[in-house]
N, C-alpha and C positions, 0 to 999 in steps of 0.2 A: 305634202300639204294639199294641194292638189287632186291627189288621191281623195284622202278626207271629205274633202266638200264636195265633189263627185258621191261618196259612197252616202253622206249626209243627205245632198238633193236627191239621191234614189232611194232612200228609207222612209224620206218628207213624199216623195210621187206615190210609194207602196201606200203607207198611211194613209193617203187623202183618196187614193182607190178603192185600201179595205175600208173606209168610214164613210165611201160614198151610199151606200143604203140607207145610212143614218143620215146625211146630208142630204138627200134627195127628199126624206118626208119633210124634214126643218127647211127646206128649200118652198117645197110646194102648202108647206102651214105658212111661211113667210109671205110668200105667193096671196094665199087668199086673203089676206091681211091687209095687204094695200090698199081695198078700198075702203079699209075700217080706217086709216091716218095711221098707218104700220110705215115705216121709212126704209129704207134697202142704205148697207155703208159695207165699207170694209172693214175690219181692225184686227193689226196684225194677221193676215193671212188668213183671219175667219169670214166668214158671210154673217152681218148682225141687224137682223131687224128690230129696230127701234120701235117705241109705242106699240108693240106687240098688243091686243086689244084683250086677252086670254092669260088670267090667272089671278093668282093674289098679291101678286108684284115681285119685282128681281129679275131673273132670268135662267132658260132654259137652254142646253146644250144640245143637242145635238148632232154629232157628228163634226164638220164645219160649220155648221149655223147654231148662230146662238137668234134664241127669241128674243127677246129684252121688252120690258114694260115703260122702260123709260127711257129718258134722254139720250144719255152717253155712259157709258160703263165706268168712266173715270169719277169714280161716285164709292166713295166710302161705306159698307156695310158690316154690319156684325157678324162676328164670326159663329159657328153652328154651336161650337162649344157656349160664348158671350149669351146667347141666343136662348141656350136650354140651362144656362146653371146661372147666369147674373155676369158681371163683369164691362168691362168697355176696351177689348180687344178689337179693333175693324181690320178689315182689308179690302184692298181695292176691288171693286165688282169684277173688273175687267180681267183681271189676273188669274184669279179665281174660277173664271170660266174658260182661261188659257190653257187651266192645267186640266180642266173637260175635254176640251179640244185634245190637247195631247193625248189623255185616256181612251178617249174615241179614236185616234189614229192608232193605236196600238191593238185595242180591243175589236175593234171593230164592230161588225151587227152582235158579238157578244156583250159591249159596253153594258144595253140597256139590263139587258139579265142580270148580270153581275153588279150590278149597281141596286137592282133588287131586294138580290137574293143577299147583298152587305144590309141591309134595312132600309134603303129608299131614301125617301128624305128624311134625312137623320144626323142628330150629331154622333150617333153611332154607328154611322158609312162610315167605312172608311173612306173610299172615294170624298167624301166631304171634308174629313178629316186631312186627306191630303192636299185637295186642291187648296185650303185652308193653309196649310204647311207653304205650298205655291208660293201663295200671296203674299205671306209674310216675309217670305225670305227667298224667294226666285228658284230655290231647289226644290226636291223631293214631292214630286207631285203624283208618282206614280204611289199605289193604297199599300204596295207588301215587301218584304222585305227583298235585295238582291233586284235592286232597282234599274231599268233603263235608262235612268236620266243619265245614268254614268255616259252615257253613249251619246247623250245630246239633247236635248230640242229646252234649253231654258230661255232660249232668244225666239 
């Protein structure tokens, strides 16, 4: 057991290395923010600036940082699907961009491409479509099939 959470914390140190490039811009965007009323907090293990002053609301991932427009992430949104076909599916903002986080520790400075080159912001990313999956139900956040989450990080 032991073993396990030893190999877990060095896969979680790997992640937050390879996704540091991506953190480091969301770091230094958050940065210049602050004197716009941008807030600095933790949650769960991410870097999340609040009041992000930059976009047309929700929030952006980042690597570890997320941007956020608003308050607190624990804030109910529509899902990408809800969003583009009708419906009243929400998920928690916060989760949602957990499963970013996770994507970006996996992907690393390839996140941003692949996340692209799936359609961007789209209910036809899958990346959306996953982190979406996330929220709803704390699993399956990685976008294809033969998943990593088998190996961890739903906490």
């Amino acid at each position: 057991m032991a073993t396990l959470k030893l190999l877990k914390r060095s896969l979680t140190a790997l992640g937050w290395l390879w996704a540091s490039p991506l953190s480091l811009f969301g770091f230094l965007a958050g940065l210049c923010a602050l004197p716009f009323g941008s807030r600095a907090d933790t949650v769960n293990g991410a870097l999340v600036f609040h009041h992000f002053p930059i976009g047309p609301g929700g929030a952006l991932t980042l690597g570890n940082v997320i941007l956020h427009t608003g308050d607190s992430l624990d804030v109910l949104t529509p899902t990408y699907a809800c969003a583009a076909y009708g419906g009243d599916e929400h998920v928690c903002l916060g989760d949602h961009e957990r499963a970013h986080v996770y994507q970006s520790m996996v992907l690393g400075p390839l996140f941003p491409i692949l996340y692209f080159a799936c359609g961007g912001v789209s209910v036809r990313n899958r990346f959306e479509q996953a982190a979406d999956r996330y929220a709803q139900t704390g699993s399956g956040w990685w976008p294809w099939p033969g998943s990593p989450n088998a190996a961890g990080s739903s906490s």
